[in-house]
N, C-alpha and C positions, 0 to 999 in steps of 0.2 A: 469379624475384625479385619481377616482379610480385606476382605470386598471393598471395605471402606475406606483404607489405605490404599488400595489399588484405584480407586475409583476419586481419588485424593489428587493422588500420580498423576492421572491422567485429567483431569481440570484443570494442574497446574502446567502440565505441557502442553495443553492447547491454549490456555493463559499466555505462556512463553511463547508462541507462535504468532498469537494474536499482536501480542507486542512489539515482535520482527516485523508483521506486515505494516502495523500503524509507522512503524519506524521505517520503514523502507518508503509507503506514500508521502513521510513531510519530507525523506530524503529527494525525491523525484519531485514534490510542490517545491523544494528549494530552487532543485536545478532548474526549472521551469520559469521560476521568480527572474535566476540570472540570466537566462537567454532572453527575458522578455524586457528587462534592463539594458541588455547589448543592443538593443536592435535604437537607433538611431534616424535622423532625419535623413545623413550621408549613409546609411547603407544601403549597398546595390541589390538588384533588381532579385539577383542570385543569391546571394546571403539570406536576403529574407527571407526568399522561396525554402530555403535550406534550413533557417531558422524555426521554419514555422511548420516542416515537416519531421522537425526534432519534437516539436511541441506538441505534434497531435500524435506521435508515436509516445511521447511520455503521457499524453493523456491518457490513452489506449493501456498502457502499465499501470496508471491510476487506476485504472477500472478493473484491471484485474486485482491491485490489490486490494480493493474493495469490497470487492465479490469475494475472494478468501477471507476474509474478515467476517464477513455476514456468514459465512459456512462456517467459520469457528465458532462464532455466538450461538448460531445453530447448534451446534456440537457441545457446546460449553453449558448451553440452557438444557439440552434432553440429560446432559449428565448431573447438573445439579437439581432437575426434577426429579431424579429416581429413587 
């Protein structure tokens, strides 16, 4: 009964983690949304450059929290097999 409680706990905590990440990548697909909204036919040569190295650094965060995500599932699947 233990075991199975305990092993309850922990599916729902990597559940709960999973949820922080998916919630953190639509957070960053927002920010991404509004920088790429900002960018204009009037904006200079530098902003954009500026804008667009925000983008692919929020990209690079996407991917990591993607890859946490696939390591939870991972995590969440070996523990609901057992």
């Amino acid at each position: 009964m233990y075991n199975i409680s305990r092993l309850q706990k922990d599916i729902a905590d990597l559940e709960k983690k999973l949820s922080e990440e998916k919630k953190k990548e639509a957070q960053i697909l927002k920010r991404i949304s509004q920088i790429e909204r900002s960018i204009s036919k009037s904006t200079s040569a530098s902003t954009l450059r500026s804008k667009t190295q925000q983008i692919v650094r929020l990209n690079d965060d996407i991917a990591k929290t993607r890859a946490k995500q696939a390591d939870l599932q991972k995590k969440i699947s070996l523990k609901t097999s057992d």
